[in-house]
PASEBA-1860 file (N, C-alpha, C; in nm, 3 decimals):
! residues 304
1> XXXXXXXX> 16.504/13.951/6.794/16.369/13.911/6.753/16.343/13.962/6.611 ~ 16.339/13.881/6.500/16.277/13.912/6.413/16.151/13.997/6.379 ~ 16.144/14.082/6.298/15.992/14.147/6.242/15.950/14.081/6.188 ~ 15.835/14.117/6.087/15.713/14.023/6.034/15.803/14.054/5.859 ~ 15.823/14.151/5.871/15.916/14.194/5.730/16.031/14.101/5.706 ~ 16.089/14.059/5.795/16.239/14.006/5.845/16.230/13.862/5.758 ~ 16.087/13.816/5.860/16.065/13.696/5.846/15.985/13.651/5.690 ~ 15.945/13.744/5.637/15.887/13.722/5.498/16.034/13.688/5.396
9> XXXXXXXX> 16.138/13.755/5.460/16.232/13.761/5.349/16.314/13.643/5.389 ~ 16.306/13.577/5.468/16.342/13.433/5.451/16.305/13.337/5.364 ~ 16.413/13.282/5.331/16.408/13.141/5.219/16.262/13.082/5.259 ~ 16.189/13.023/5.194/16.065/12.945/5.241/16.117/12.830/5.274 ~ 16.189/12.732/5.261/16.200/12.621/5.365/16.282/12.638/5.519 ~ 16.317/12.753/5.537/16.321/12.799/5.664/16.214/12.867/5.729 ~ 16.129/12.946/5.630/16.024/12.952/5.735/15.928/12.842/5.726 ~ 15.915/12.734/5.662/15.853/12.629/5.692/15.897/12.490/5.819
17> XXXXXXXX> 16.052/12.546/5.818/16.132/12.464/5.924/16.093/12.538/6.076 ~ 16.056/12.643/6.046/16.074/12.773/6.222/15.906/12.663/6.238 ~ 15.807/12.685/6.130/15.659/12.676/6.176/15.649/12.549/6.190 ~ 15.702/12.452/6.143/15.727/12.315/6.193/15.744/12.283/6.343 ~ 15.870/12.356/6.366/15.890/12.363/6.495/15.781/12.399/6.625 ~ 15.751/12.502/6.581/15.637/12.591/6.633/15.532/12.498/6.661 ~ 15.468/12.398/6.524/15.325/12.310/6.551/15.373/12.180/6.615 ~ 15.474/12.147/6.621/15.514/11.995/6.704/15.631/12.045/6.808
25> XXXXXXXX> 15.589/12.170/6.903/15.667/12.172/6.991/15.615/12.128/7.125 ~ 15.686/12.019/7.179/15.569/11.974/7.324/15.486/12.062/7.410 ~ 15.403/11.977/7.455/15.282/12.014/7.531/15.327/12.115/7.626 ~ 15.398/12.094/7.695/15.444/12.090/7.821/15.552/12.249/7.777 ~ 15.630/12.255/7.671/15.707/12.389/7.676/15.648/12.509/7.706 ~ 15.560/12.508/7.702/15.473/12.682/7.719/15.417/12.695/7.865 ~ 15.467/12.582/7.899/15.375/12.578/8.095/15.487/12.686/8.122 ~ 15.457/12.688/8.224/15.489/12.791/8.333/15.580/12.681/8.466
33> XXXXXXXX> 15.747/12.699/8.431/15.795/12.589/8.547/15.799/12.663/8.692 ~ 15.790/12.538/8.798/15.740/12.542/8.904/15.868/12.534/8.968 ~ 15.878/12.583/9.084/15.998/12.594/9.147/16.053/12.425/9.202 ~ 16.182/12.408/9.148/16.153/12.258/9.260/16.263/12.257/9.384 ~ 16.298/12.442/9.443/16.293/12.431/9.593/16.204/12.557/9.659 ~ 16.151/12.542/9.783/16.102/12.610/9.826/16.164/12.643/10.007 ~ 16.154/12.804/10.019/16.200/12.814/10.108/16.098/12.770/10.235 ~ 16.131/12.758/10.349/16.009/12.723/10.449/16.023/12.827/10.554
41> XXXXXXXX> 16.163/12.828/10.550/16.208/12.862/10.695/16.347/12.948/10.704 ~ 16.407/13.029/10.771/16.508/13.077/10.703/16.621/12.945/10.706 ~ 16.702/12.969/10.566/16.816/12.804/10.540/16.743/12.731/10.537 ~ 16.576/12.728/10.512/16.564/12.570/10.510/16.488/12.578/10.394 ~ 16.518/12.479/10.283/16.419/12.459/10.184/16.435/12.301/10.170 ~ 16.277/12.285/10.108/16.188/12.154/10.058/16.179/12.136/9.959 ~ 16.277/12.017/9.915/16.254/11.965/9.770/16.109/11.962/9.711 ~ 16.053/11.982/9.629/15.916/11.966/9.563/15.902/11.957/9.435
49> XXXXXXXX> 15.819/11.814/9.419/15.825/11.759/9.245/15.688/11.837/9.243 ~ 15.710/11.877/9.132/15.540/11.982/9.040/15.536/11.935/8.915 ~ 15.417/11.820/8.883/15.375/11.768/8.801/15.250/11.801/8.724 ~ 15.237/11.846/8.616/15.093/11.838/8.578/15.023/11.959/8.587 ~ 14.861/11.995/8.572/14.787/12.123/8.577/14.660/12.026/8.661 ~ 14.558/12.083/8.665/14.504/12.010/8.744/14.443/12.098/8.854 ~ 14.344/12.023/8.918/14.313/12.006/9.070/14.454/11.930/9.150 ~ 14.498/11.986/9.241/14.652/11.953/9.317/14.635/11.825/9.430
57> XXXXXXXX> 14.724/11.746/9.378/14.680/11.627/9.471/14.867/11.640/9.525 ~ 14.858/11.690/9.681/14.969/11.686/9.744/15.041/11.580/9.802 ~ 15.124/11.524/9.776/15.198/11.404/9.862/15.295/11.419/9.979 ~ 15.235/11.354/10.059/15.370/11.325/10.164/15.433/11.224/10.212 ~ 15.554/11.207/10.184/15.618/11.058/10.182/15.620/11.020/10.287 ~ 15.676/10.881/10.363/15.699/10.825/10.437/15.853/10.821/10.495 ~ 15.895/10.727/10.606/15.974/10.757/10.684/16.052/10.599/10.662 ~ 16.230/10.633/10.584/16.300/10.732/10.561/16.293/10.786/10.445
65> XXXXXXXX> 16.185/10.760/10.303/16.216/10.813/10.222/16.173/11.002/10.193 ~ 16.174/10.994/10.062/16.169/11.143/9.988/16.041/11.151/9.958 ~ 15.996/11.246/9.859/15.883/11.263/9.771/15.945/11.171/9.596 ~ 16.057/11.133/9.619/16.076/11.039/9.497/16.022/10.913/9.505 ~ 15.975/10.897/9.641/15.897/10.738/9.638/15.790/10.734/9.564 ~ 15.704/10.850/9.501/15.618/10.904/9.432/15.657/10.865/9.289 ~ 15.736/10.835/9.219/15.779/10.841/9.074/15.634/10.789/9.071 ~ 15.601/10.663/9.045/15.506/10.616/8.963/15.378/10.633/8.989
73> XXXXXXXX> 15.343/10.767/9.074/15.226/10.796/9.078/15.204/10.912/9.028 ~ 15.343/11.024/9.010/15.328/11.151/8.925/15.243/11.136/8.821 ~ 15.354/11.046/8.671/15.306/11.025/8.608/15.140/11.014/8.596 ~ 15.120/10.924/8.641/14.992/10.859/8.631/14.849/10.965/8.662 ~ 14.885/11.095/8.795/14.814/11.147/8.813/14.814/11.259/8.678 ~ 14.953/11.321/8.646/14.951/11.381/8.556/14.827/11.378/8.429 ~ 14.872/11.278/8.379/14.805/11.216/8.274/14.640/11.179/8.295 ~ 14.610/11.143/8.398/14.458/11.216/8.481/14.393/11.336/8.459
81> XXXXXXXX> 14.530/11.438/8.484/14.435/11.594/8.418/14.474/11.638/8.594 ~ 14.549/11.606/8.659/14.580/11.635/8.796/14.691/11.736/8.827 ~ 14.743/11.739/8.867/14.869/11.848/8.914/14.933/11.749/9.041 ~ 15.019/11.730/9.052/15.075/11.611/9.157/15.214/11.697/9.162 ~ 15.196/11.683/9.330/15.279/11.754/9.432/15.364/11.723/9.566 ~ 15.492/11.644/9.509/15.535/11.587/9.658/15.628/11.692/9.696 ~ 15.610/11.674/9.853/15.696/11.733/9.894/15.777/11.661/9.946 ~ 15.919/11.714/10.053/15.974/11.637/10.075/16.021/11.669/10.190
89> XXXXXXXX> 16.006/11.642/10.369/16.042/11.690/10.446/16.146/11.731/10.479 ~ 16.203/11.799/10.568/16.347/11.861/10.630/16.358/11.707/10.658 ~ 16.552/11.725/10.660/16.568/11.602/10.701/16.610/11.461/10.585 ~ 16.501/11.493/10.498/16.519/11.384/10.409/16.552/11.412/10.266 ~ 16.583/11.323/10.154/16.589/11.337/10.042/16.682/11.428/9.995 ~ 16.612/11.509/9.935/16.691/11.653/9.859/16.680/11.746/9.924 ~ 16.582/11.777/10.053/16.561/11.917/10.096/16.678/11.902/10.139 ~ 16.640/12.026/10.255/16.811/12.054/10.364/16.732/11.989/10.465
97> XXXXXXXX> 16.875/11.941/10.570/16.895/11.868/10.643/16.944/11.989/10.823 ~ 16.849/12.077/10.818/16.903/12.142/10.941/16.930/12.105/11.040 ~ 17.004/12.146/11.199/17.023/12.030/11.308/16.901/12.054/11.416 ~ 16.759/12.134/11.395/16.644/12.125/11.455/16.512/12.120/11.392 ~ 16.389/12.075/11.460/16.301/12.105/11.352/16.192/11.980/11.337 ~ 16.240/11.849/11.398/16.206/11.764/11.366/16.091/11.726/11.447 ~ 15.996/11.759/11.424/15.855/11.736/11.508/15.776/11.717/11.366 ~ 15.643/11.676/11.458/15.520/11.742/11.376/15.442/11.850/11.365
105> XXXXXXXX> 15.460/11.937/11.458/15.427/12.078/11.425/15.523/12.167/11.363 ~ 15.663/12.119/11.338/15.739/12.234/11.246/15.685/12.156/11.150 ~ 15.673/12.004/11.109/15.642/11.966/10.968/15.522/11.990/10.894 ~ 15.411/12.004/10.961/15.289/12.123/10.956/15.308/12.227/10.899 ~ 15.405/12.345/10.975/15.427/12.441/10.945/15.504/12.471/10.819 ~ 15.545/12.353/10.835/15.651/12.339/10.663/15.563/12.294/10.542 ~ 15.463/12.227/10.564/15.392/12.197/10.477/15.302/12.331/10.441 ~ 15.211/12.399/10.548/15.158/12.506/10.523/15.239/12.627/10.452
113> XXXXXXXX> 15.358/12.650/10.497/15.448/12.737/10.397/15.449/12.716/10.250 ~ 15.467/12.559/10.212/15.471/12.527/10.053/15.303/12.566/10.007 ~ 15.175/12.527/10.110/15.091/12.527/10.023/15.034/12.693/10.013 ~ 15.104/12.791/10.040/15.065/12.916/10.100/15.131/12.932/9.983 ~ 15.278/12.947/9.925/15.312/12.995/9.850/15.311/12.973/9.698 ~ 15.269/12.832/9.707/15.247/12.798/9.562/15.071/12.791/9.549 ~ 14.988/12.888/9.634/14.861/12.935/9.634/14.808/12.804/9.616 ~ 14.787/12.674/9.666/14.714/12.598/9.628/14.550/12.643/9.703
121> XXXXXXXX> 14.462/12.582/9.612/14.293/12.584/9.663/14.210/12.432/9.623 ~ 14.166/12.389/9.735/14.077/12.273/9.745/14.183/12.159/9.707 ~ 14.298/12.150/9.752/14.409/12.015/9.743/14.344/11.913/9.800 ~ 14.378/11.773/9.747/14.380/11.662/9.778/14.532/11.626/9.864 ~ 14.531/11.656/9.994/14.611/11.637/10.109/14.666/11.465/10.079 ~ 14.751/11.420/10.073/14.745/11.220/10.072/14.902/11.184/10.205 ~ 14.917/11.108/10.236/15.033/11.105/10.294/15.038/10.941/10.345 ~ 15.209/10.887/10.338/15.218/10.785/10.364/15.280/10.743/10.470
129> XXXXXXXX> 15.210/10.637/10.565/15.329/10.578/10.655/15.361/10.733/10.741 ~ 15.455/10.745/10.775/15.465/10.865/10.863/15.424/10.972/10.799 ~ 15.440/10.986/10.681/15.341/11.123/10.587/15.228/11.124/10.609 ~ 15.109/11.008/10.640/14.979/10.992/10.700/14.965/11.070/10.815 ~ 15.062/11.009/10.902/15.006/11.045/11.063/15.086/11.217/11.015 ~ 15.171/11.285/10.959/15.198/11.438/10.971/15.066/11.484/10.864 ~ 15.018/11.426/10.796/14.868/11.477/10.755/14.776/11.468/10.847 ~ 14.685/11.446/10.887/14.623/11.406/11.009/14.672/11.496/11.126
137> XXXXXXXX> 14.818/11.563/11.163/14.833/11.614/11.218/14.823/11.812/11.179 ~ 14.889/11.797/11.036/14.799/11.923/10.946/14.674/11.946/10.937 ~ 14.601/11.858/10.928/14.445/11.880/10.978/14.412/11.963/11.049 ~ 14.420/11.928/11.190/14.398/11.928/11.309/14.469/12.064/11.331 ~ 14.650/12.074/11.323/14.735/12.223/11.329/14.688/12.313/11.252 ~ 14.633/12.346/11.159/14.590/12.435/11.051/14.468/12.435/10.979 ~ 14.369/12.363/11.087/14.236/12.341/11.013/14.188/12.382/10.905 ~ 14.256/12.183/10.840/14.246/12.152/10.674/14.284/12.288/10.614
145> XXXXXXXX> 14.362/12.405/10.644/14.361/12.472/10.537/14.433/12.453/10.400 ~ 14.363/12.497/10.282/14.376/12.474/10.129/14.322/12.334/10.114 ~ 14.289/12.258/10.198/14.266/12.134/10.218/14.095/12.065/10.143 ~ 14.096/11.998/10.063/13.962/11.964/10.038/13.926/11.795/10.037 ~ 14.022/11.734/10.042/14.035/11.623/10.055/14.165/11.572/10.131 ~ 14.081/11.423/10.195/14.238/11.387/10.274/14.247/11.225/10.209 ~ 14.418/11.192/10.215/14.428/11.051/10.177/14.541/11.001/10.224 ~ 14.519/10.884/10.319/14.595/10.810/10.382/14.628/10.713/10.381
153> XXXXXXXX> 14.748/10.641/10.323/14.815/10.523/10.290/14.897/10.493/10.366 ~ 14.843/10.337/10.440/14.920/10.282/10.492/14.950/10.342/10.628 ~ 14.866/10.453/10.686/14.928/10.539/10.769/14.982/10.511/10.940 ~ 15.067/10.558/10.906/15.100/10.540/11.102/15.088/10.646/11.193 ~ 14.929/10.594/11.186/14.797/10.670/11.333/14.687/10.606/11.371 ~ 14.621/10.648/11.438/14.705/10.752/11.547/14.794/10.754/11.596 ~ 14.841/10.607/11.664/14.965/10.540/11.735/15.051/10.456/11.675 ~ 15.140/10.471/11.636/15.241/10.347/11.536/15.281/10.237/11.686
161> XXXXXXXX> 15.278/10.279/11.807/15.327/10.208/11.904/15.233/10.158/11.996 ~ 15.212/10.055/12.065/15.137/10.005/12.184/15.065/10.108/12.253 ~ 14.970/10.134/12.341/14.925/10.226/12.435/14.857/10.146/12.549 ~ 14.837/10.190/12.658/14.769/10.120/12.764/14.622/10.055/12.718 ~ 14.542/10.159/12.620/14.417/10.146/12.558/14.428/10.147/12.449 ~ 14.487/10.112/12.371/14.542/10.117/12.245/14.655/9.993/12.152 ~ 14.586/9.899/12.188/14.670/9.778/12.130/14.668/9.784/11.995 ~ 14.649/9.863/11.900/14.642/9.785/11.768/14.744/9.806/11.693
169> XXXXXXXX> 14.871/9.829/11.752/14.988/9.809/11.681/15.091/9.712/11.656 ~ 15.156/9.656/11.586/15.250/9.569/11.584/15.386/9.662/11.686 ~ 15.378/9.755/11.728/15.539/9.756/11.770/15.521/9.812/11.910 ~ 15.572/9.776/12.017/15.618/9.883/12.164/15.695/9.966/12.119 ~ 15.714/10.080/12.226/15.794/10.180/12.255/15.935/10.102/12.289 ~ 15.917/10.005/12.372/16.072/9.888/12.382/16.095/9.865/12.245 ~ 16.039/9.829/12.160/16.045/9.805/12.004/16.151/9.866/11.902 ~ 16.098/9.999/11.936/16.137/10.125/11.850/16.256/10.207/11.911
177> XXXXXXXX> 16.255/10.214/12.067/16.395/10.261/12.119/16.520/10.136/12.041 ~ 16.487/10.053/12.004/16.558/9.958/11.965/16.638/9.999/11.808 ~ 16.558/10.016/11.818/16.550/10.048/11.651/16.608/10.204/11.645 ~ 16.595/10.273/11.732/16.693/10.433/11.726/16.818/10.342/11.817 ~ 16.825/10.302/11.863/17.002/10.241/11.906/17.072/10.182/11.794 ~ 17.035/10.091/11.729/17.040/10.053/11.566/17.084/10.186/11.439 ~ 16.967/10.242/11.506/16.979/10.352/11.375/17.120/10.467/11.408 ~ 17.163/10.504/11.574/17.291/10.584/11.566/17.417/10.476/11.565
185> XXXXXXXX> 17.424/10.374/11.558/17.564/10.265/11.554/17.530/10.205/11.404 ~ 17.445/10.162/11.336/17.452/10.113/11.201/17.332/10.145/11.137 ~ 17.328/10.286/11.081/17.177/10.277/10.999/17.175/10.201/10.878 ~ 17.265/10.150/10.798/17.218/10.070/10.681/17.159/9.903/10.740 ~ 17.180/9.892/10.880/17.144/9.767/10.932/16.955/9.802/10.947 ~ 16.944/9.909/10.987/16.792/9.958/11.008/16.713/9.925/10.934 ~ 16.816/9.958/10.787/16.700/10.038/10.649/16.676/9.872/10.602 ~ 16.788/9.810/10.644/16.772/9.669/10.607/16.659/9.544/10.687
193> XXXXXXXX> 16.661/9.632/10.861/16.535/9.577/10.911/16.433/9.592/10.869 ~ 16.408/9.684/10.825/16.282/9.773/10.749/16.237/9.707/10.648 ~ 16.376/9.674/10.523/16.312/9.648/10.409/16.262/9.530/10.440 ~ 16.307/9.425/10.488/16.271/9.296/10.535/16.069/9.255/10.554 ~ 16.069/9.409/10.619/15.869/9.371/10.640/15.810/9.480/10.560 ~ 15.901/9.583/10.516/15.791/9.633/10.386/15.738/9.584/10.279 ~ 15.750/9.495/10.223/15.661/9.435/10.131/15.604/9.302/10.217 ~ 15.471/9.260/10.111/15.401/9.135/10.168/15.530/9.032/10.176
201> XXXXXXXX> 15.601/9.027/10.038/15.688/8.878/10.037/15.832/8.943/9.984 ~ 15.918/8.839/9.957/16.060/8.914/9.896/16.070/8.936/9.751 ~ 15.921/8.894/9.685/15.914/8.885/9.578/15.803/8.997/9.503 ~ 15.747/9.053/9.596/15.673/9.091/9.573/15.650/9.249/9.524 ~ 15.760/9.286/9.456/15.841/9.408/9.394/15.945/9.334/9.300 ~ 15.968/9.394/9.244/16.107/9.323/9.162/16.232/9.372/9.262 ~ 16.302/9.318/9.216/16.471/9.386/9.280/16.541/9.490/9.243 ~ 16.497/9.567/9.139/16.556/9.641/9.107/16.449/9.768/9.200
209> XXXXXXXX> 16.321/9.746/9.213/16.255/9.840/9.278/16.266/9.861/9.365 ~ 16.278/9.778/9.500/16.367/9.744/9.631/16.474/9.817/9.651 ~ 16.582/9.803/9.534/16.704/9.839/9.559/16.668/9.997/9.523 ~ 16.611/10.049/9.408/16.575/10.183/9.395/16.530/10.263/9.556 ~ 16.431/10.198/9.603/16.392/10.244/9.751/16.519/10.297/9.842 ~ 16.565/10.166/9.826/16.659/10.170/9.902/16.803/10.302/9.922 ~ 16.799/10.292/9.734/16.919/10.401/9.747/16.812/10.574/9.791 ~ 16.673/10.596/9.790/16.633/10.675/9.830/16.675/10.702/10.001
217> XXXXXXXX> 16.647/10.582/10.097/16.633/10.568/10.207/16.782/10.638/10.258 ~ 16.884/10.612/10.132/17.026/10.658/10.249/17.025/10.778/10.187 ~ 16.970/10.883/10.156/16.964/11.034/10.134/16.937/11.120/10.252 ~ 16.834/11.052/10.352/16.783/11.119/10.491/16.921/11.111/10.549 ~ 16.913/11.213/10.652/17.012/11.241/10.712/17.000/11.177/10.863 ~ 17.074/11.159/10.900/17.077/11.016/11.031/17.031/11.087/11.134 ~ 17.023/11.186/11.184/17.030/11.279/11.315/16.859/11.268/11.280 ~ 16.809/11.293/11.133/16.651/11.314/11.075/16.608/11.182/11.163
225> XXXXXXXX> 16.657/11.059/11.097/16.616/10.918/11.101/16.583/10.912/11.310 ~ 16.695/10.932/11.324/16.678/10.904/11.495/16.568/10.995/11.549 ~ 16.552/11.136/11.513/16.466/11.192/11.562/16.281/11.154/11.514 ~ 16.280/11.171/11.425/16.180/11.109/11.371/16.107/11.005/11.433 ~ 16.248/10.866/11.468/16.178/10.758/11.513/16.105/10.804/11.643 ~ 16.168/10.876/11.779/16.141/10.908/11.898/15.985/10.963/11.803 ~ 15.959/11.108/11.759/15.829/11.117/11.728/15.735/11.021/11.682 ~ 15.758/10.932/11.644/15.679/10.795/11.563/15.677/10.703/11.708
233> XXXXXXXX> 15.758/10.687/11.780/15.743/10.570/11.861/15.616/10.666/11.991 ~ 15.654/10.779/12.015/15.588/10.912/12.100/15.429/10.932/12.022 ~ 15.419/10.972/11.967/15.297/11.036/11.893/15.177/10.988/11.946 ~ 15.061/11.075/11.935/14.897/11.030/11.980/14.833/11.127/11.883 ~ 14.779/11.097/11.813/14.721/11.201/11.698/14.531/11.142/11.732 ~ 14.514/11.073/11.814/14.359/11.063/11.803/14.290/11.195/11.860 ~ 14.321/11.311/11.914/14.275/11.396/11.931/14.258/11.454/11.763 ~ 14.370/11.457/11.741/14.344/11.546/11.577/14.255/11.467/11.449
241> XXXXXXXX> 14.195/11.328/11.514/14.155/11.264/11.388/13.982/11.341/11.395 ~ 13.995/11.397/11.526/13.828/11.502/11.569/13.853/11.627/11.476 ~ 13.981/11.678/11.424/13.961/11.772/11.346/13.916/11.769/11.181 ~ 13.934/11.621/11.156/13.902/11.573/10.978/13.754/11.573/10.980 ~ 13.703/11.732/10.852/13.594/11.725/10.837/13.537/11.659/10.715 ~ 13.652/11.651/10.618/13.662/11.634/10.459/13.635/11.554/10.441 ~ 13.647/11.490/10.297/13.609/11.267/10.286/13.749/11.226/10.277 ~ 13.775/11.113/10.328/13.914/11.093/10.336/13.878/10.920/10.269
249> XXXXXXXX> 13.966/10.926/10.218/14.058/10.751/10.171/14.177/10.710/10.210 ~ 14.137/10.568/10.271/14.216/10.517/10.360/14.243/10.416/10.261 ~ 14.399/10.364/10.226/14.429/10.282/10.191/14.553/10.201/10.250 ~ 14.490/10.078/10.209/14.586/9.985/10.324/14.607/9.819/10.295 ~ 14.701/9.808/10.290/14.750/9.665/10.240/14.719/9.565/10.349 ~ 14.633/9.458/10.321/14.620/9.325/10.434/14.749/9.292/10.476 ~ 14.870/9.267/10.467/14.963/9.190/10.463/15.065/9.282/10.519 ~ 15.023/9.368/10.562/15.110/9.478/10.625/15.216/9.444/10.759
257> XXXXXXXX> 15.297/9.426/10.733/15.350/9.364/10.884/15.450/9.533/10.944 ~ 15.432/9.624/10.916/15.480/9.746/10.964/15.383/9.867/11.020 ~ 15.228/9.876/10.946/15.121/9.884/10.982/15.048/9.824/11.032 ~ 14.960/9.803/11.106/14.841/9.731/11.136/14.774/9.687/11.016 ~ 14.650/9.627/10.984/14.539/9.692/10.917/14.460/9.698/11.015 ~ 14.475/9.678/11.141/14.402/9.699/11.239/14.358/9.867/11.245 ~ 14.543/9.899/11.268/14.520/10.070/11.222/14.412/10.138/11.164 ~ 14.428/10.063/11.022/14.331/10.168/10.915/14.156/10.137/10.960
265> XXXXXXXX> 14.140/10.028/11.068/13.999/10.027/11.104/13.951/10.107/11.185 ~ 14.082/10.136/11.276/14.046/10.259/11.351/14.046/10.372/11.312 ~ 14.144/10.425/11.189/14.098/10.571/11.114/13.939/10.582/11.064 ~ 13.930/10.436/11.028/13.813/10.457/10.954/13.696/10.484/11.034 ~ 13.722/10.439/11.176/13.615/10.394/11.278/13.608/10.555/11.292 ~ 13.728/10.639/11.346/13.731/10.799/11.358/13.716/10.902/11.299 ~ 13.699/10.855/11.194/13.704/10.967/11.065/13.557/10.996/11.022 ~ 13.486/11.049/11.014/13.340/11.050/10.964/13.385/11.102/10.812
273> XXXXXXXX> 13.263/10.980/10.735/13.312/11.016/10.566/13.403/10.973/10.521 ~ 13.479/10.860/10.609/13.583/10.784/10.533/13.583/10.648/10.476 ~ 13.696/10.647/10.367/13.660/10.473/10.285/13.741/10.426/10.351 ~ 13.755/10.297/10.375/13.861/10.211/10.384/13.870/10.094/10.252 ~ 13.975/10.147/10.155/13.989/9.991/10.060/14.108/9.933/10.098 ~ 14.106/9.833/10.049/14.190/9.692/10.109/14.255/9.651/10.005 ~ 14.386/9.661/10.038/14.459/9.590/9.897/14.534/9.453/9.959 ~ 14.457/9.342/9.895/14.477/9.205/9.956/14.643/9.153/9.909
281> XXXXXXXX> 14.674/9.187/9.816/14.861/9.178/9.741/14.926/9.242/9.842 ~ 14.896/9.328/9.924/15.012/9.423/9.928/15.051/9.428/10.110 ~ 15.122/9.459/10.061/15.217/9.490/10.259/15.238/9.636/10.312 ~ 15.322/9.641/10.281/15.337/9.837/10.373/15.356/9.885/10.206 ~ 15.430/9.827/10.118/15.454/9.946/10.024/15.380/9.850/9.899 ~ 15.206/9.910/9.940/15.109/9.933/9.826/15.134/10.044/9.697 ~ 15.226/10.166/9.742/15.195/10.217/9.595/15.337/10.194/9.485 ~ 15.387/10.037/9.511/15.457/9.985/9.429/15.387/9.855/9.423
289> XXXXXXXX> 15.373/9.774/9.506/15.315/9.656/9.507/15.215/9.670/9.427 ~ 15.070/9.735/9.437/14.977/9.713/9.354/14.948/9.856/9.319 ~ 15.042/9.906/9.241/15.025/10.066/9.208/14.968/10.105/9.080 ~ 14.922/10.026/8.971/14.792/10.037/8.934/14.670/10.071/9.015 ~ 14.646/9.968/9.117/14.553/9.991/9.181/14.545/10.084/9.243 ~ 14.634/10.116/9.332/14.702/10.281/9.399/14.636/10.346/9.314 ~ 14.658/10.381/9.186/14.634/10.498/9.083/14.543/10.543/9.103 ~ 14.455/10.415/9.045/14.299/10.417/9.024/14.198/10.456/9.108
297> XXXXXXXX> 14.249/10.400/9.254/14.144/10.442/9.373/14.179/10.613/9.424 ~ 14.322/10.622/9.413/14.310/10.804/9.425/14.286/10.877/9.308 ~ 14.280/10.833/9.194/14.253/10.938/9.112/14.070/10.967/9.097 ~ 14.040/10.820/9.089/13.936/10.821/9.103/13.843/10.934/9.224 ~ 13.910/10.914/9.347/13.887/10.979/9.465/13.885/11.126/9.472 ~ 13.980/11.166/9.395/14.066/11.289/9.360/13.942/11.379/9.281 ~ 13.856/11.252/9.194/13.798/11.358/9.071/13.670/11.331/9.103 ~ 13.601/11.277/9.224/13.461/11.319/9.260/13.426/11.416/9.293
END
């Protein structure tokens, strides 16, 4: 380290080159970097993208992807004045892939570990598709803690499956056992049933975005994928939608053929203090399909 003496006796276009440096050095070098693994559990850590400063708007992806399904909403919240935070469950993506664990109360508990240690206060909770219904189930397991807002896209809850009193799903439990027999003899045949009704049309993403998804989807680990589905085809979370005290935003594509939008009438019907907006373009994957719009309605949401 140079002294102040040191530095006087430098040539002047070197110390005009150091202070150059110094006044056009990015924004972003003097932050403070954020860990991007976190432990949860012993051997188990959770990939986590840490974007931004901010009020913390937490993400939880959907089922099979990562917290990389998020790219184009980091940004965007960033640049908001937000702090944007996906995580990424056991099982999938980049975290680790342990051989137990796979519920919704360890994924609770995994979520509460990240928000415990990276001290979050008054987060914007959001979660998609199966990240919905394990929010909704954090609610309820850990009442809302760090929690100040909730946001649900596309979500699959209470029930992703049929019920005796409970029709408003597109799929049976016959449905979805189908679909875990599929998933241990050929999972790229699955990810391919899948992609087929996640968007409104085949056009309605470009191809290169599709195929991006896609190479996310074969990162989960297959033992994740099968277990998962049994919890998704199993699940009843309408007891826990009595624990959401917060304002929540419900967002949800008309054209959804993997969700209801029936679904999101019933969050909305259960939720006291909740929006429901409607994105008429879009199918299951609104925050590519119309992810402008995505932006706008959570950031907006984010900063009331």
């Amino acid at each position: 380290m140079y002294s102040f003496k040191k530095l006087r006796s430098l040539p002047f276009y070197l110390l005009s080159a150091i202070a150059s440096l110094l006044l056009h050095a990015p924004a972003d070098a003097q932050q403070i970097s954020h860990p991007e693994y976190i432990e949860v559990a012993k051997n188990v850590r959770l990939h986590v993208t840490d974007i931004g400063k901010g009020r913390p708007i937490v993400l939880i992806h959907g089922f099979p992807l990562s917290d990389e399904m998020y790219e184009y909403q980091y940004g965007a919240l960033a640049k908001a004045g937000f702090r944007a935070i996906g995580i990424t469950m056991r099982g999938f993506g980049h975290s680790d892939k342990p051989g137990a664990g796979y519920n919704y109360d360890t994924y609770a508990d995994d979520i509460k570990s990240v928000l415990d240690q990276l001290q979050l206060d008054n987060a914007v909770l959001g979660g998609f598709s199966m990240g919905g219904a394990i929010a909704i189930h954090y609610m309820n397991r850990h009442h809302g803690s760090h929690v100040g807002k909730l946001a649900l896209f596309a979500a699959a809850a209470p029930c992703w499956t049929k019920q005796p009193d409970f029709p408003y799903s597109f799929f049976t439990k016959e449905d979805i056992n189908q679909l875990i027999e599929l998933a241990s003899v050929n999972r790229p045949a699955l990810y391919e049933e899948f992609g087929k009704k996640f968007t409104a049309t085949s056009t309605s993403v470009p191809a290169g975005i599709a195929a991006w998804l896609g190479t996310i989807n074969l990162k989960a680990s297959g033992f994740a994928v099968q277990q998962m589905l049994m919890v998704l085809r199993d699940a009843d979370e309408r007891e826990s939608l009595k624990a959401i005290k917060v304002n929540t935003l419900i967002l949800q594509g008309r054209l959804d053929s993997i969700v209801s939008y029936q679904l999101a009438e019933q969050l909305n019907k259960a939720i006291p203090n909740s929006k429901l907006v409607p994105f008429e373009k879009s199918g299951h994957a609104l925050f590519v399909e119309e992810a402008d719009k995505f932006n706008k309605e959570l950031i907006e949401f984010a900063g009331n």
